[in-house]
VOGU-3710 file (C-alpha; in Angstrom, 3 decimals, decimal comma):
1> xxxxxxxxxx> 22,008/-11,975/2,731  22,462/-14,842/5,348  19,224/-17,429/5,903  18,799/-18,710/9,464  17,611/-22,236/9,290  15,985/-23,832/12,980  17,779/-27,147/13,222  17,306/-30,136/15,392  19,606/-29,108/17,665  18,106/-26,250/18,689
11> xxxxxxxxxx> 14,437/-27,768/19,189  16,701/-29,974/21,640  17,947/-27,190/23,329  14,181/-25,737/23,904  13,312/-29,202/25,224  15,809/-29,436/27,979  14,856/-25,922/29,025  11,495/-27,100/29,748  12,128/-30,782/30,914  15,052/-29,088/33,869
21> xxxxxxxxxx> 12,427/-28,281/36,204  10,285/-31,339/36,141  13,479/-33,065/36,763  13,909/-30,891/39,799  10,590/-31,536/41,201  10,931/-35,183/40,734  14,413/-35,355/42,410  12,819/-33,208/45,648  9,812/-35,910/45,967  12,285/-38,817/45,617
31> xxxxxxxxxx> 14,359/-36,831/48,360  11,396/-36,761/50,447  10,109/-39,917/50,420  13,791/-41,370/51,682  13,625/-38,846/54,342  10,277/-40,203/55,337  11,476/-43,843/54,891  14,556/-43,273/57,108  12,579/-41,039/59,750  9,774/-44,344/60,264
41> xxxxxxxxxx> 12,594/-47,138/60,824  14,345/-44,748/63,186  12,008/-43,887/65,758  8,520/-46,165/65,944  7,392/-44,202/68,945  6,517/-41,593/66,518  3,528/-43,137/63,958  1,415/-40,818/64,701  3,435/-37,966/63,918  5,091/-40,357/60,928
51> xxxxxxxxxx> 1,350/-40,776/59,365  0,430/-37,498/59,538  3,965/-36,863/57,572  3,658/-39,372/55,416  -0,097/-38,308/54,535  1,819/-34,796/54,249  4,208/-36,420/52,104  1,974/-38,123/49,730  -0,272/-34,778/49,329  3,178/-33,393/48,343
61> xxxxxxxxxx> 3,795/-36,192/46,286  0,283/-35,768/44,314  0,180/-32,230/44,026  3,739/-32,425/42,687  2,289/-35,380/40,027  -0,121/-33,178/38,796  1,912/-30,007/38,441  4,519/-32,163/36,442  1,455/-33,126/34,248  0,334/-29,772/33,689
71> xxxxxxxxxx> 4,024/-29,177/33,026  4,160/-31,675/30,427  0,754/-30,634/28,716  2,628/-27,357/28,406  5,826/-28,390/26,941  3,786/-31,273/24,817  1,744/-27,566/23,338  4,945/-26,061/23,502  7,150/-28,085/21,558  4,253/-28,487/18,549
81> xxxxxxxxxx> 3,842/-24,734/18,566  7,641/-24,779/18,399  7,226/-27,909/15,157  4,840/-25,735/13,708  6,938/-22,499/13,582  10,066/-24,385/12,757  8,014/-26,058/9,527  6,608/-22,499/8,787  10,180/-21,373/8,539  12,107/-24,289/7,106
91> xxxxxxxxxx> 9,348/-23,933/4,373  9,554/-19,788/4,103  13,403/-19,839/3,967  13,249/-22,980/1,288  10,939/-20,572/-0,828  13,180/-17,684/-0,937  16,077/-20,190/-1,109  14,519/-21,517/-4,448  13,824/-17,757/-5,482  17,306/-16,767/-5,425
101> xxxxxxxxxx> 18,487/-19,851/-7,392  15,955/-18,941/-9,738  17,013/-15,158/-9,880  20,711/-16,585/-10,084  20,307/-18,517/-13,023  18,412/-15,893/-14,694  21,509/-13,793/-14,188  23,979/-16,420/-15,086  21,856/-16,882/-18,096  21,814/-13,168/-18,956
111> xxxxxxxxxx> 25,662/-13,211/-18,405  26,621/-15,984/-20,775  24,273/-13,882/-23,767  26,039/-10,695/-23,243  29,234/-12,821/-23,048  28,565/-14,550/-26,551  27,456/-10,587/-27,800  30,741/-9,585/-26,388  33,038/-12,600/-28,195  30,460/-11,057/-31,558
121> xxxxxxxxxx> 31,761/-7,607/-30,876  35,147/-8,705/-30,188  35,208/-10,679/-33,751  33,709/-7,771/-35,348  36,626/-5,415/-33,893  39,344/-7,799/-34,908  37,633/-7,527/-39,072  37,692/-4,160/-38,409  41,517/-4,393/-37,474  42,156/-6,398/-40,504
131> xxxxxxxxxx> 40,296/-4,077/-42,868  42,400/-1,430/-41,644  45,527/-2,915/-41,726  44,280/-3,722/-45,197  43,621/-0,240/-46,071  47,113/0,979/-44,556  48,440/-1,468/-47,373  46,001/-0,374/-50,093  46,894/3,415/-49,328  51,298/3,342/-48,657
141> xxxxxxxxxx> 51,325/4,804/-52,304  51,198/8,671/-51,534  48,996/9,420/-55,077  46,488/7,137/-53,517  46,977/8,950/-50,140  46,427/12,502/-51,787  43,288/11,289/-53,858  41,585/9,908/-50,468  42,578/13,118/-48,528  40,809/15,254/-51,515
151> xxxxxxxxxx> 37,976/12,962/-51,539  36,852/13,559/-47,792  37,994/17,387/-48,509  35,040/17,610/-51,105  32,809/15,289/-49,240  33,152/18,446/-46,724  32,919/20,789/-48,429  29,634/19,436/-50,240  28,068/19,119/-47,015  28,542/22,847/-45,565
161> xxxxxxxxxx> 28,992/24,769/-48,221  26,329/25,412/-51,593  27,537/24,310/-54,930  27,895/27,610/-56,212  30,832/28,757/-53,726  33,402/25,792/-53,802  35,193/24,213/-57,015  37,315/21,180/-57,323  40,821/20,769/-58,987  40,628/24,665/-59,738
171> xxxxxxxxxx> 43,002/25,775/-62,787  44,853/28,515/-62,460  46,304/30,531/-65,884  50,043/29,408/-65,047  48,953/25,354/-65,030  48,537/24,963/-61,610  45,961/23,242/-59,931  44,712/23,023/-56,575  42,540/20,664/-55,276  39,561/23,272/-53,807
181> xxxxxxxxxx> 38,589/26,785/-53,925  35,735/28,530/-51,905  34,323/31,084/-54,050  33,127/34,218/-52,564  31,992/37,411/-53,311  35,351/39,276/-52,511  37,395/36,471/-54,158  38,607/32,790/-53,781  40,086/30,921/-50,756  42,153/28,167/-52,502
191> xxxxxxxxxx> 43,012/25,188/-50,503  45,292/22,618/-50,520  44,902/18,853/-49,047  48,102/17,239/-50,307  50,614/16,811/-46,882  53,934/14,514/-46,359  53,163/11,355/-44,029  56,777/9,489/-44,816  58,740/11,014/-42,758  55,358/11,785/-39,769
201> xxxxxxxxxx> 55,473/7,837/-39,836  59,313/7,746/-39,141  58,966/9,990/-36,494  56,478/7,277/-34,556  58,107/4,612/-35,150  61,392/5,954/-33,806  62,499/3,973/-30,774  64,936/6,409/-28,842  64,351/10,581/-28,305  67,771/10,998/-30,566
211> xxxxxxxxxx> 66,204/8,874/-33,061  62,738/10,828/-32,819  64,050/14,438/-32,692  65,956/13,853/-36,161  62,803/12,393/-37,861  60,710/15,409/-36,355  63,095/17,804/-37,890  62,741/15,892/-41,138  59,280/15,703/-40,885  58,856/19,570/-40,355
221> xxxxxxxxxx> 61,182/20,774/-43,008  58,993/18,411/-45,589  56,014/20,298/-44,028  58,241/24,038/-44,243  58,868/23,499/-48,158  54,830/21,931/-48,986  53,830/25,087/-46,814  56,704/27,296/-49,243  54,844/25,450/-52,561  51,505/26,217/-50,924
231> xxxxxxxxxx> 52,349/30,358/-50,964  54,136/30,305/-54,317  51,411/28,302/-56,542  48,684/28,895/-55,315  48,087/32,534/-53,794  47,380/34,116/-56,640  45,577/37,725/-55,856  46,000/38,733/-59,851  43,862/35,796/-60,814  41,268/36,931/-57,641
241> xxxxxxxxxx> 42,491/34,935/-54,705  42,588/36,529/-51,482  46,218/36,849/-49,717  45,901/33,590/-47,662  45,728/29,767/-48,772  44,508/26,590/-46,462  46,477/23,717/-45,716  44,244/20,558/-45,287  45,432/18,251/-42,543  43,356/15,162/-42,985
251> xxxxxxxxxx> 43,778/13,840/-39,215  43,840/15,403/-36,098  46,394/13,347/-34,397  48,708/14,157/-37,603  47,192/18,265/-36,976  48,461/17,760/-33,058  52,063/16,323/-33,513  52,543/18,710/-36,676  50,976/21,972/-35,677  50,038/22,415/-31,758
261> xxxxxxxxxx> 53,195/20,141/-30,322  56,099/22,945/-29,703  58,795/21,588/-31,266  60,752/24,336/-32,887  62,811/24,671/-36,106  65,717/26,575/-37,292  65,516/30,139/-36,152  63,433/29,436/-33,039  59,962/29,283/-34,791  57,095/27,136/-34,612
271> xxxxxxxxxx> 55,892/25,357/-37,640  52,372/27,105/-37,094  54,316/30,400/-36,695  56,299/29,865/-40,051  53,359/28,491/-42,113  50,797/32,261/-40,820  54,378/34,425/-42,022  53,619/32,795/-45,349  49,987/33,376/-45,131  49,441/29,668/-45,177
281> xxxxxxxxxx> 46,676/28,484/-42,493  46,866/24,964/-41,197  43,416/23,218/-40,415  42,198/19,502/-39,780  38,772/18,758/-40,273  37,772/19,581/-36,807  39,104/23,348/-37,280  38,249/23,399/-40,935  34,380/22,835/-39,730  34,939/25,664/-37,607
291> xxxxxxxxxx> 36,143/27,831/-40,829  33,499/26,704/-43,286  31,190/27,836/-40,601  32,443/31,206/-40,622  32,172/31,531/-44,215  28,902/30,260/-44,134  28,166/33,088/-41,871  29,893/35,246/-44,288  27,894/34,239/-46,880  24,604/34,817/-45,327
301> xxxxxxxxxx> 25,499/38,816/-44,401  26,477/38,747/-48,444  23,324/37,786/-49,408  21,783/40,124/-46,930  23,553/42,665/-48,363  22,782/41,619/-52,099  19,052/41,818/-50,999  19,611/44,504/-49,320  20,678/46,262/-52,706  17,510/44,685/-54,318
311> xxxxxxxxxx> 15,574/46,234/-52,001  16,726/49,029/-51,608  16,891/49,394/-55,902  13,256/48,531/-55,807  12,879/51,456/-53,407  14,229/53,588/-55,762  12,073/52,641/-58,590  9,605/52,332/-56,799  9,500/56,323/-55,212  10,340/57,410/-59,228
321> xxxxxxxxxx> 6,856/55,713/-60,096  5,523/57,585/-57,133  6,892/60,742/-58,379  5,309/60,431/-61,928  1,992/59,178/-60,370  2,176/62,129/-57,985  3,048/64,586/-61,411  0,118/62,391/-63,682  -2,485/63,106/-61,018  -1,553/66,476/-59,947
331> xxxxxxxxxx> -1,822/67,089/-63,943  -5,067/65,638/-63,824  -6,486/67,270/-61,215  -5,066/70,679/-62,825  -7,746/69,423/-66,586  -10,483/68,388/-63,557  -10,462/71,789/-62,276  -9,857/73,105/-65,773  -12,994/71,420/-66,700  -15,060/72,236/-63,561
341> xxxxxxxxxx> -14,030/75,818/-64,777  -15,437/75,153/-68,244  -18,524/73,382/-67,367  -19,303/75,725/-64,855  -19,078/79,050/-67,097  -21,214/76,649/-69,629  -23,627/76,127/-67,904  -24,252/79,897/-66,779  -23,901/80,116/-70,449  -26,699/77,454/-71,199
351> xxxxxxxxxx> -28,782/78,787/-67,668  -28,848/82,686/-70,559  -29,397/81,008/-73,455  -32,400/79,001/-71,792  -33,949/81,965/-70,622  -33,432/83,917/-74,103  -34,980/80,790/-75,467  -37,637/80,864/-73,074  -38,578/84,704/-74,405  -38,162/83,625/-77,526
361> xxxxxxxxxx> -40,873/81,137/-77,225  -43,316/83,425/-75,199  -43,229/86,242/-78,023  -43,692/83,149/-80,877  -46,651/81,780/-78,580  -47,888/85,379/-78,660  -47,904/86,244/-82,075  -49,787/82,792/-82,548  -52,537/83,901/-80,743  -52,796/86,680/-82,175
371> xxxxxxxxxx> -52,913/85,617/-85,901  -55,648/83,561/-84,944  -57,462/85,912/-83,558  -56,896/87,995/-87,006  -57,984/85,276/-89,197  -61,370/85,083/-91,114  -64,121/83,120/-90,437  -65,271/79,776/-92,617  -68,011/79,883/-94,313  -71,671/77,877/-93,080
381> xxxxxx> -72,130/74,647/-95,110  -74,692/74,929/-97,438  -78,305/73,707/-96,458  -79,189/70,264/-97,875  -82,146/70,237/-100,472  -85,543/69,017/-99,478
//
């Protein structure tokens, strides 16, 4: 953004434009007056006509005095109106002057603390190079290499996958061991996180394609015979493996050059070709997610089906307890009617033997009676003596 600033020069400029005219005036009157001077000592026949002129003249002369007054009241309000607008500005464009060299030093200031965050990050970064380079030192023996590559294989494997349906360092009956299994319900997926980085490491260092190509085919006939040792130890479908193993690639750059790159070996076939004809799969831990994720889906339909089974079993008992509640209560209702039956014919029974008693009881109130009335009479008590 560019700032005009009024200068001096320009309040100059404005003042000639409005002193020009009163110049102009004053140069006609001046003109005038040396006509008038030069017309009276030429002819002196003419003084009357010369008065009247000059009284002409000096109306001229007056009028023209007071328009150049009024013309200098109005540049002398002119000019200050002009002062005041040129102060109004100088001080306007000084404030937003002042605000920008505040806003730039705010910036500035914010620039040199994300500079010193960036020289922290950037010291940071280079410990973090040297810890690495440190580790690439710590890990060149390949035991050390193996034991690390297990380690994040059953770090993975913890996190996905319950504790029931994955075992480390799995024994099998001939001695071998391999370093996971995934136990399911149809058998056991072993897998296997051991894999040759000598000769991957020769073939990025090499310097010329000559150079590389003979390290590659190095590289991928190590990775042929660990994929051969993979298929021979440790698919084992008599101790209740399935007929496929996993081999663990521990990085995906090392998955990429080994597995997806086409480079071919003897006989025209792919490394990933040659490892699925031995029923070896290749993952990294990108694909091996993908894998465990399947099983885990696997898992779920088998315990689905497993409760299933319960519930279905529970079904079953559960309709056989129907059936002998349905038999019991039929049964009972067969003694309820039984006994409706009974108690029904007993009390027609009682209803007879109620109204036999009821005869029984007239003819006993009747011979009563009658004895009574058959009965002698008591003697009179004796009169008492006088």
């Amino acid at each position: 953004m560019v700032f005009w600033i009024p200068s001096a020069d320009a309040a100059i400029v404005c003042r000639m434009d409005f002193l020009l005219p009163a110049l102009i005036i004053a140069v006609a009157i001046l003109a005038a007056v040396l006509l008038v001077y030069w017309l009276l000592n030429r002819s002196p026949r003419h003084n009357e006509s010369m008065a009247l002129l000059q009284h002409q003249v000096n109306a001229a002369s007056q009028q023209s005095a007071q328009q150049v007054e009024a013309l200098r009241s109005s540049m002398a309000e002119s000019l200050q109106t002009l002062t005041a607008q040129l102060s109004q500005s100088l001080s306007s464009s000084s404030k937003q002057v002042g605000d920008r060299l505040d806003s730039t030093s705010k910036i500035i200031g914010d620039v040199r603390q994300q500079l010193g965050q960036l020289e922290k990050s950037s010291r940071r970064m280079l410990e973090v190079g040297s810890d690495i380079a440190q580790l690439q030192e710590i890990l060149q023996p390949p035991k050390l290499r193996g034991a690390l590559g297990e380690l994040f294989l059953g770090d993975l494997l913890s996190q996905i996958l319950p504790a029931s349906h994955f075992q480390m360092q799995y024994h099998f009956k001939g001695g071998e061991t391999v370093d996971a299994v995934v136990i399911l319900h149809a058998g056991m997926v072993p897998i296997d996180a051991k894999f040759p980085l000598d000769n991957f490491k020769r073939v990025l260092a090499s310097e010329d394609e000559d150079t590389r190509r003979a390290s590659r085919r190095a590289f991928a006939r190590d990775v042929k015979g660990h994929v051969d040792a993979i298929a021979t130890k440790y698919i084992r479908m008599d101790e209740g493996t399935f007929d496929f193993a996993l081999m663990y690639i521990p990085a995906e750059n090392v998955y990429y050059e080994t597995i997806i790159k086409d480079e071919l070996l003897e006989g025209d076939m792919v490394l990933f070709n040659y490892a699925l004809k031995r029923r070896v799969i290749p993952v990294s831990p990108n694909s091996f997610y993908a894998y465990l994720q399947t099983i885990i889906l696997g898992l779920k339909g088998m315990q689905v089906e497993e409760q299933s089974r319960e519930i279905i079993g529970h079904l079953s008992r559960l309709h056989k307890e129907f059936d002998n509640f349905a038999d019991a209560f039929r049964l009972v209702g067969q003694h309820l009617d039984n006994s409706t039956k009974k108690y029904t014919e007993a009390q027609k029974r009682l209803g007879k033997m109620e109204g036999k008693i009821e005869q029984i009881d007239g003819l006993a109130q009747g011979l009563k009676e009658s004895e009574i009335e058959k009965a002698p009479a008591l003697p009179e008590a004796a009169d008492e003596a006088p």
